[in-house]
C-alpha positions as CSV (number, residue, x, y, z in Angstrom):
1,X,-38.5,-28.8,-73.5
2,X,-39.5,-27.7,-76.8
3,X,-43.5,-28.1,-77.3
4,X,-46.3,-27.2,-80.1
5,X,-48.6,-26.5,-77.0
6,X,-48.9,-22.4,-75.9
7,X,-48.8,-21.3,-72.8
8,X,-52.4,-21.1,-72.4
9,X,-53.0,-24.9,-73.6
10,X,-50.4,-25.8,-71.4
11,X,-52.9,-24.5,-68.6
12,X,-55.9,-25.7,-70.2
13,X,-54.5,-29.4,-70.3
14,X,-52.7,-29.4,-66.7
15,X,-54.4,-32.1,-65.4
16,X,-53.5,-34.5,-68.4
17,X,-49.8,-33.4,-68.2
18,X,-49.9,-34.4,-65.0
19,X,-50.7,-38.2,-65.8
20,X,-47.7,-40.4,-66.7
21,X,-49.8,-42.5,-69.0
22,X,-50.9,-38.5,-71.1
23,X,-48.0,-36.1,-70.3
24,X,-46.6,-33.7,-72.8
25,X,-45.8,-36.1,-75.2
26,X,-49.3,-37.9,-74.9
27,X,-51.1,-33.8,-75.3
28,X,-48.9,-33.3,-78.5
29,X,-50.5,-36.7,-79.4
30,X,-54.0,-35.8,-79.1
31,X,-53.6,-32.1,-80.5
32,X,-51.7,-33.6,-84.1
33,X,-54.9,-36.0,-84.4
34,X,-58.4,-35.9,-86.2
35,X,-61.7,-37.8,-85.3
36,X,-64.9,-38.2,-87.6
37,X,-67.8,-38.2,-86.0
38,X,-71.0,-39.6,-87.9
39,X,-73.8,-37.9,-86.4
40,X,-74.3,-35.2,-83.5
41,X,-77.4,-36.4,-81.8
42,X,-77.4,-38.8,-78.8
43,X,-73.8,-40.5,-79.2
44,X,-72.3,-37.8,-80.8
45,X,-72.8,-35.3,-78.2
46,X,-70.8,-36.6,-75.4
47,X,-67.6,-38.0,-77.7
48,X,-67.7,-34.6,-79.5
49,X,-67.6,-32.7,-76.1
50,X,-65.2,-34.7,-74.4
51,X,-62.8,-35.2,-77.3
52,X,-62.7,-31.4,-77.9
53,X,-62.3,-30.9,-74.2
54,X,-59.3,-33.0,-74.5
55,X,-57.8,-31.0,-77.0
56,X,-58.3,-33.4,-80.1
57,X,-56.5,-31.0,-83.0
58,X,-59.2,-31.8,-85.8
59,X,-62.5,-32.6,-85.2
60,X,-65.1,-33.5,-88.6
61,X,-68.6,-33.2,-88.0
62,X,-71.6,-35.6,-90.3
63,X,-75.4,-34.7,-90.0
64,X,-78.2,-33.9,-92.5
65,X,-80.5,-33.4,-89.8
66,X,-81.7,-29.9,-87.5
67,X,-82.1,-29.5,-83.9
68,X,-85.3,-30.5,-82.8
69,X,-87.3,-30.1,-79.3
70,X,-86.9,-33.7,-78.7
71,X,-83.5,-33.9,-79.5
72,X,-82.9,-32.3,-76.4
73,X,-83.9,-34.5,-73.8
74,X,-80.7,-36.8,-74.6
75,X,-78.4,-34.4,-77.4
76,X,-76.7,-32.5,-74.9
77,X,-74.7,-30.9,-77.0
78,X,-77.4,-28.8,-78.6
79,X,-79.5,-25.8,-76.4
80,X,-82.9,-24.5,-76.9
81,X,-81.8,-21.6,-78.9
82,X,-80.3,-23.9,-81.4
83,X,-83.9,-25.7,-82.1
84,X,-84.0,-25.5,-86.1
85,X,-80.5,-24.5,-87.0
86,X,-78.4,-27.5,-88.3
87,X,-77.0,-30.0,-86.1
88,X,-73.3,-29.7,-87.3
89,X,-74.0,-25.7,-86.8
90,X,-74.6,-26.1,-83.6
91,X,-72.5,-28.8,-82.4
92,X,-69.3,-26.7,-83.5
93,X,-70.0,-23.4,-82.3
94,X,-71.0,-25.3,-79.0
95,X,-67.2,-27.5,-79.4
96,X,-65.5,-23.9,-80.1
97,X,-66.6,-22.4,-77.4
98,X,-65.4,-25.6,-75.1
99,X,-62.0,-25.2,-77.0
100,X,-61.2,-22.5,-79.3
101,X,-57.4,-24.2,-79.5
102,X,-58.7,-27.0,-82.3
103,X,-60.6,-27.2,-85.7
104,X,-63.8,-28.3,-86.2
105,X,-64.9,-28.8,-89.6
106,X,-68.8,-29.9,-90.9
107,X,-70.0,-31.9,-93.0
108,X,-74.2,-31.0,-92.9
109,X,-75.0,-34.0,-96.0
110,X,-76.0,-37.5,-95.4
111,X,-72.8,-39.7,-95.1
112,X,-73.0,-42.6,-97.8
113,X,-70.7,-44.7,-100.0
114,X,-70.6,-41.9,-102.6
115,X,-69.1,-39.5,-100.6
116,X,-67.6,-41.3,-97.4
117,X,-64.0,-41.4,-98.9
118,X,-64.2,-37.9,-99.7
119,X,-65.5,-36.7,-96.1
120,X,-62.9,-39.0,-94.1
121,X,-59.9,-38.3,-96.1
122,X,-57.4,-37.7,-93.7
123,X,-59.2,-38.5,-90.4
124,X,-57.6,-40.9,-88.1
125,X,-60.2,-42.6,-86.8
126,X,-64.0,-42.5,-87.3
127,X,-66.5,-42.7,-84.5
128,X,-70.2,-44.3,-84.9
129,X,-73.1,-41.7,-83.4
130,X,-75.6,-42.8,-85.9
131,X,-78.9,-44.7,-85.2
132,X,-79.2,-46.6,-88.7
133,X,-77.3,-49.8,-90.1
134,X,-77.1,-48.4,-93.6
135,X,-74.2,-46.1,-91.7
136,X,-73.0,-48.7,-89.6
137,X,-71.9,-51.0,-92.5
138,X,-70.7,-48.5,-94.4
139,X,-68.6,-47.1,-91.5
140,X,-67.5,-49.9,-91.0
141,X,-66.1,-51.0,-94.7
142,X,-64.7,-47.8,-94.9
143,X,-62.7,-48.5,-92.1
144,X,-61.2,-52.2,-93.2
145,X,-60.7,-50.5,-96.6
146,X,-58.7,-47.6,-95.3
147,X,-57.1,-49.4,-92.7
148,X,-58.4,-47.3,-89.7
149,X,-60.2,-47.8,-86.5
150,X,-63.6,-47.6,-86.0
151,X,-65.4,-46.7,-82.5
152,X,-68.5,-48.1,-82.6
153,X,-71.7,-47.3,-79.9
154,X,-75.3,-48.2,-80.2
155,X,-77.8,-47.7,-77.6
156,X,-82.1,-48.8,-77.6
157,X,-83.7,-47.7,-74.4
158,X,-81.5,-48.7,-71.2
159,X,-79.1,-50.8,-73.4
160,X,-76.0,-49.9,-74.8
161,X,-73.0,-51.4,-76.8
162,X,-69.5,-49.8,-77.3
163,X,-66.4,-51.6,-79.7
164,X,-63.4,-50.7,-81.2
165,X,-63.2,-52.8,-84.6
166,X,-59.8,-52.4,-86.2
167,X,-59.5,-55.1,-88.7
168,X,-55.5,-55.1,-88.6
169,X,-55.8,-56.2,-84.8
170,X,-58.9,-57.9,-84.5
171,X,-62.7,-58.6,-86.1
172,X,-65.0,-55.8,-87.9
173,X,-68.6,-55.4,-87.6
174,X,-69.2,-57.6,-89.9
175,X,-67.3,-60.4,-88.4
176,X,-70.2,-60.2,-85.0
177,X,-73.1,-59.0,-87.6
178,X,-72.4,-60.5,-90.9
179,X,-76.0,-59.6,-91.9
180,X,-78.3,-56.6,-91.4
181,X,-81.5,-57.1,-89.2
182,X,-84.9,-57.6,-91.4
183,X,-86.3,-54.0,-92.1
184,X,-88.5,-52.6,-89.2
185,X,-87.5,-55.5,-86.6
186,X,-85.1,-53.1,-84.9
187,X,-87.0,-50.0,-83.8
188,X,-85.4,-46.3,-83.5
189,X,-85.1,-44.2,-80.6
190,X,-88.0,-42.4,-82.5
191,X,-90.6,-45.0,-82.0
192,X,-88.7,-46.9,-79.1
193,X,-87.8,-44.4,-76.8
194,X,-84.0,-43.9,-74.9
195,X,-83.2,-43.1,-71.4
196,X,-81.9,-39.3,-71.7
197,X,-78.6,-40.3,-69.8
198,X,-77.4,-43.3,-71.8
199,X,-76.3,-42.0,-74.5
200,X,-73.7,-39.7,-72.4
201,X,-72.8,-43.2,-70.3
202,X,-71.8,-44.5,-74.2
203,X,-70.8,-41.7,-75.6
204,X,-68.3,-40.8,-73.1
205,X,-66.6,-44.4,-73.1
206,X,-66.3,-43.6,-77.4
207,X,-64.6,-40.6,-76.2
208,X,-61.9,-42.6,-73.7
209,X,-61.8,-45.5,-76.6
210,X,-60.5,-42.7,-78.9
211,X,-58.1,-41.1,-76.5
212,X,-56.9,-44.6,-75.6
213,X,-56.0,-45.4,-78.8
214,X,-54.7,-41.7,-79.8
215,X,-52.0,-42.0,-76.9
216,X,-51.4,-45.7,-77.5
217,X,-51.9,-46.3,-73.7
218,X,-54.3,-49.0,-72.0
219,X,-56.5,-51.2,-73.6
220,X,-58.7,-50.4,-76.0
221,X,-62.0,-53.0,-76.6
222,X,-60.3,-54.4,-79.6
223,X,-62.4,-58.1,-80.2
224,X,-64.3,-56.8,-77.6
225,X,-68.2,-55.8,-77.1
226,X,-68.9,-54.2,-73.8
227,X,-72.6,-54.4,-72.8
228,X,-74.2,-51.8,-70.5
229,X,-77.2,-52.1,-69.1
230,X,-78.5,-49.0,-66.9
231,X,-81.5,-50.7,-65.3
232,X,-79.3,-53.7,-63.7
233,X,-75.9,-51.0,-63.5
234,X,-74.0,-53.7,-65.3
235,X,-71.3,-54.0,-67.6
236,X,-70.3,-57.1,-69.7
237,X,-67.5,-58.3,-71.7
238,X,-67.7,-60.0,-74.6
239,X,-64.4,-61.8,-76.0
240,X,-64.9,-61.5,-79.7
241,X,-63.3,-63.5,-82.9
242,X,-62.4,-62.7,-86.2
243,X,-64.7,-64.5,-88.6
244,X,-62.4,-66.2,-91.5
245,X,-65.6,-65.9,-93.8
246,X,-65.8,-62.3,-93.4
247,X,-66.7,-60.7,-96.4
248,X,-64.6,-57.5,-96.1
249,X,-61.7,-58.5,-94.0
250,X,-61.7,-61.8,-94.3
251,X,-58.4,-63.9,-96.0
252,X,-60.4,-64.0,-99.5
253,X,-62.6,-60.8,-98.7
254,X,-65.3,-60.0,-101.4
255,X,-66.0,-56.5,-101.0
256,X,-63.3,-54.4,-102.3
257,X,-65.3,-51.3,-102.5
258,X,-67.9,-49.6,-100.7
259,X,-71.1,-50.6,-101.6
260,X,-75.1,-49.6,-101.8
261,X,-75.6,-50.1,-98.3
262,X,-79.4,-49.2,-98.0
263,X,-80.1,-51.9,-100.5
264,X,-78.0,-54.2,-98.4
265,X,-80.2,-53.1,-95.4
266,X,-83.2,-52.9,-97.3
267,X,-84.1,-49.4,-95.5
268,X,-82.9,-45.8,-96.7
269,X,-80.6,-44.0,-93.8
270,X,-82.7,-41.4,-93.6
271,X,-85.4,-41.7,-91.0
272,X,-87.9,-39.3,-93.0
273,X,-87.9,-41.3,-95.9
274,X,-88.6,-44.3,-94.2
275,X,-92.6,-43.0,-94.1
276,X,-92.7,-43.2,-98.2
277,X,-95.9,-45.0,-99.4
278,X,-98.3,-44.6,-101.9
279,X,-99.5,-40.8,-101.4
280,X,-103.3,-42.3,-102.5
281,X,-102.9,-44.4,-99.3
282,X,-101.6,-41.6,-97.1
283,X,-104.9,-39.2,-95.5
284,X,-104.2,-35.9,-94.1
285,X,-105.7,-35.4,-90.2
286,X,-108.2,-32.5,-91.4
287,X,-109.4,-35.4,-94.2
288,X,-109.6,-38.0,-91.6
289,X,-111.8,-36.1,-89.2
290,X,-114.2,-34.8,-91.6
291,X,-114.6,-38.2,-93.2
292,X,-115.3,-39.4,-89.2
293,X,-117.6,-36.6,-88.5
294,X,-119.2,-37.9,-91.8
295,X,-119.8,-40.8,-89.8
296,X,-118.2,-43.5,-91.7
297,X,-117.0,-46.2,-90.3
298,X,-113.3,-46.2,-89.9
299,X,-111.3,-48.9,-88.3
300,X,-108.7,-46.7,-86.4
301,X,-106.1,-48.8,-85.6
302,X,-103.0,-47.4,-83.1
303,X,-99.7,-49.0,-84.1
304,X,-97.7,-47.3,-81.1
305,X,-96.8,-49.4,-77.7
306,X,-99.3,-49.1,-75.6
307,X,-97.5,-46.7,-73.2
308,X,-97.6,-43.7,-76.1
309,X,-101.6,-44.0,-75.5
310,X,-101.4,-41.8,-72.2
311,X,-99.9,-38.7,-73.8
312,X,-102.2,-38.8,-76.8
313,X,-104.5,-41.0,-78.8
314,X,-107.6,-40.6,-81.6
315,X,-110.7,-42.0,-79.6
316,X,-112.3,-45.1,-80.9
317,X,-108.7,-46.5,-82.0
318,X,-107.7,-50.4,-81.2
319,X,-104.2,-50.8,-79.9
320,X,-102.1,-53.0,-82.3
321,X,-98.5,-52.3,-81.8
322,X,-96.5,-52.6,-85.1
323,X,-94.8,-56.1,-84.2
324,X,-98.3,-57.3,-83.4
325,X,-99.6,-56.5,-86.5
326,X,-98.8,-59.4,-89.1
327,X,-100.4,-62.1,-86.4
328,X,-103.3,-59.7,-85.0
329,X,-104.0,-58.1,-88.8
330,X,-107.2,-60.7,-88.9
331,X,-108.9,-59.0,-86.7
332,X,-109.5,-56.0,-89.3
333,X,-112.6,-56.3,-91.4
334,X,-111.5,-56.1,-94.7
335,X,-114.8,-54.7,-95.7
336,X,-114.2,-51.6,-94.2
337,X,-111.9,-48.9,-94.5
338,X,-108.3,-49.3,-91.9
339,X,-106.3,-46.1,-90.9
340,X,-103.4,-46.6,-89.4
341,X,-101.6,-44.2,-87.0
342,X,-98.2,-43.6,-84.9
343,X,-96.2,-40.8,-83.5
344,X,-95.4,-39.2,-86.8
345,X,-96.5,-41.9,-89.5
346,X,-92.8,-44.1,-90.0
347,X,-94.3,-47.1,-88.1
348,X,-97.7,-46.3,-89.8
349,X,-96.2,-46.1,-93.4
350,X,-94.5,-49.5,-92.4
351,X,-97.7,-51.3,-91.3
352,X,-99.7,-49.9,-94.4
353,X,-96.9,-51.9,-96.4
354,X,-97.5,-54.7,-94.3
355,X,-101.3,-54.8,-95.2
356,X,-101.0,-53.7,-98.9
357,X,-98.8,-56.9,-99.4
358,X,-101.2,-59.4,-97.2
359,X,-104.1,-58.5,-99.9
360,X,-105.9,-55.1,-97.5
361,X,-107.3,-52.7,-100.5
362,X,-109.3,-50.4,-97.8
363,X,-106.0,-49.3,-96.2
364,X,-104.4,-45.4,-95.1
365,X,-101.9,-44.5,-92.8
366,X,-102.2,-40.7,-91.0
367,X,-99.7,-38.7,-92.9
368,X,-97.6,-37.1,-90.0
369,X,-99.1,-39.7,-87.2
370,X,-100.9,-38.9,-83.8
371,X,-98.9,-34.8,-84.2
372,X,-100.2,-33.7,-86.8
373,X,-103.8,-35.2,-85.6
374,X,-102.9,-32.9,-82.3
375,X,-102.3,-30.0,-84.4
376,X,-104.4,-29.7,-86.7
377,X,-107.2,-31.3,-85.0
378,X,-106.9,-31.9,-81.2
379,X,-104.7,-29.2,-79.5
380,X,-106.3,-30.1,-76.7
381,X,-104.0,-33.4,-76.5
382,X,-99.5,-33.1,-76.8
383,X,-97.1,-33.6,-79.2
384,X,-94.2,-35.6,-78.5
């Protein structure tokens, strides 16, 4: 039977030609399609792996970011040796050497409505490993616009959500989330933490979504939001309905173009940016311990959960976990100077913000959080 497979993908795939549902037919299926994947971190890991694994012809790769040490607790797709080099860098040579029969193209920019068209053109279905809404609704309008599916996964802690929306069978994101949540409300793994293995338990059900719908064969979670919870080891499943108001693939939609979407969020989709404050209001460690050495009489105030405190902490500091803030902010003397700190200043900068607007003139946040305190100052404690 004539094939576009070799000899040696023939062996490589055996055990899918094997399966009625995949086949030869169903290999020749995956190895003509493409997937975009936004982001290589925790989601994007296990659906790159798999889906190159599977023999997907045409994999596209989206990330701004570089391996970090803490990536790798969770972003198995990166190694040690890859700490520093960009994500997309490593996530390909890592795919290649997996599968060296497919394409894998990068993309190592910041995805956003000015150059999502471009990046996607002539993917067949795009695939959510980001950790930022900004993303998410613009994934998702690109998808209604273009007429394509979109995979979507989100994870916070033990949690995780997977869907398929594909507005030509069933609702969008938009239809279950027609607004973004309030800036801040929704923490990142960054200041909430993620079980290292649930990203690969979502990630890989992306992956099977994908194929699914590649080879046309079971059924994919169209109108559907599967909830996974790894604490409980439960899985949910939520019927879902197209929402006649929706604004981008509803009957009278009103978005017919992609859009600003980090003004529609009200945050910026990159993390690092999200720590931008005044830079009179932002104090260095080195300035903060000589002006405590000084002894002047600083308010330290820890804006982390309370668990953070056992791998590091400034002594003197009160606990005041960011959520806490706007009904606990009373108890700060106004008549003396606040610093604020966190992990690496993004909940700090928020909380500063917070202050600034309730009136607070005596108010800094530790540029670079509790780390660069460790560094610079206290080696004694850890970074994390």
């Amino acid at each position: 039977m004539p094939t576009n497979l070799t000899q040696a993908e023939i062996l490589r795939y055996s055990r899918h030609l094997m399966i009625p549902e995949v086949g030869l037919a169903g290999q020749e299926k995956l190895k003509k399609a493409s997937v975009l994947i936004v982001g290589t971190g925790g989601l994007g890991s296990p659906t790159a792996l798999y889906l190159a694994a599977a023999g997907i012809g045409r994999i596209g790769l989206v990330d701004y970011d570089v391996v970090e040490e803490s990536n790798l607790q969770r972003q198995i797709i990166h190694g040690s040796a890859a700490v520093g080099v960009p994500k997309v860098e490593s996530a390909r040579a890592r795919l290649l050497d997996i599968n060296p029969y497919i394409e894998v193209q990068t993309f190592n920019q910041l995805f956003d409505s000015k150059n999502a068209r471009e990046i996607s053109a002539g993917y067949d279905l795009l695939i959510d490993g980001t950790d930022n809404f900004p993303t998410r609704y613009l994934m998702n309008d690109l998808a209604v616009l273009t007429g394509r599916p979109y995979i979507y996964g989100s994870i916070f802690r033990f949690e995780g959500q997977v869907s398929v929306f594909d507005s030509q069978r069933g609702p969008c994101y938009r239809c279950l989330f027609p607004q973004p949540p309030s800036p801040g409300s929704v923490p990142a793994c960054s200041e909430a933490g993620v079980f290292g293995v649930l990203p690969g338990t979502i990630g890989t059900i992306q992956a099977a979504e994908a194929i699914k719908i590649i080879l046309g064969v079971g059924e994919p979670l169209i109108a559907k939001l599967a909830l996974y919870d790894a604490l409980e080891m439960s899985l949910q499943i939520i019927q879902l309905r197209k929402n006649p108001a929706c604004p981008v693939c509803g009957p009278q939609p009103s978005i017919h173009d992609l859009i600003d979407y980090e003004a529609f969020c009200g945050v910026p989709a990159r993390r690092d940016q999200l720590r931008q404050v005044n830079p009179n209001l932002a104090i260095s460690a080195a300035q903060l311990a000589a002006r405590m050495r000084s002894g002047e009489q600083i308010q330290l105030v820890d804006v982390r959960h309370p668990i953070e405190q056992q791998v590091s902490h400034i002594p003197g500091s009160v606990n005041i976990p960011l959520e806490h803030l706007p009904a606990r902010m009373a108890e700060l003397d106004p008549g003396r100077p606040v610093v604020l700190y966190c992990r690496t200043g993004e909940r700090s900068a928020r909380g500063l913000n917070l202050l600034v607007s309730a009136g607070y003139t005596q108010i800094y946040h530790l540029d670079g959080g509790i780390n660069a305190w460790v560094r610079e100052v206290d080696p004694g404690q850890f970074e994390y």
